[in-house]
N, C-alpha and C positions, 0 to 999 in steps of 0.2 A: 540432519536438519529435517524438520518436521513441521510443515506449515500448518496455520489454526486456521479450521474449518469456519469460516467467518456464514457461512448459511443458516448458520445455528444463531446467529446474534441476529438481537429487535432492529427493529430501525431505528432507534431512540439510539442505540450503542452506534450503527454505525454515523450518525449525525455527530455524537461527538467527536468523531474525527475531525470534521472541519475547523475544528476548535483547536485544537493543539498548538501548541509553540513550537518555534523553528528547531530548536533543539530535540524537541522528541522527535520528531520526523527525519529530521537530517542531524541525527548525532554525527561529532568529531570524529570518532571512528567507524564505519560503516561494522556490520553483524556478519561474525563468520561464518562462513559456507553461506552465504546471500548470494544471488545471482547479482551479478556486477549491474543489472539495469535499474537496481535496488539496494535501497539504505540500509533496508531493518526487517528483518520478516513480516514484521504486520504488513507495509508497503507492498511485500510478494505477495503475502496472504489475500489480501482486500483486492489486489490485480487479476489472481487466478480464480478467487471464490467469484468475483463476477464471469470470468471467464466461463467457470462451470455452469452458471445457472443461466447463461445464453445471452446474460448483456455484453452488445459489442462497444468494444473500447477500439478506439482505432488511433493511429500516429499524431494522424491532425489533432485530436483531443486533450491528448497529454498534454498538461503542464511540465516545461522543461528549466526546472530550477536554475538552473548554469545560467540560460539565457534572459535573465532577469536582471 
């Protein structure tokens, strides 16, 4: 598994994320070798590429799909 280096994407790409339907983001079957706190590698990808470039995401922030 090889995650996409999302630091290389405009802003304009990663805005359309918020656009997506429920199905791309939370496909029926989750993506193999995905770390279990994650649906799809984009999901992991877009979590750690902030991660690298020093925005803090913290517990309280997440949206926790289940609990909706």
């Amino acid at each position: 598994m090889f995650l996409i280096d999302i630091r290389e994407f405009t802003v304009n790409r990663v805005r359309k994320f918020r656009y997506v339907d429920e199905q791309t983001w939370f496909p029926e079957q989750r993506g193999r070798d995905v770390d279990p706190y994650f649906h799809t590698l984009l999901q992991e990808s877009l979590y750690f590429g902030y991660v690298r470039l020093g925005i803090p995401m913290s517990e309280h922030r997440m949206l926790h799909w289940g609990a909706l």
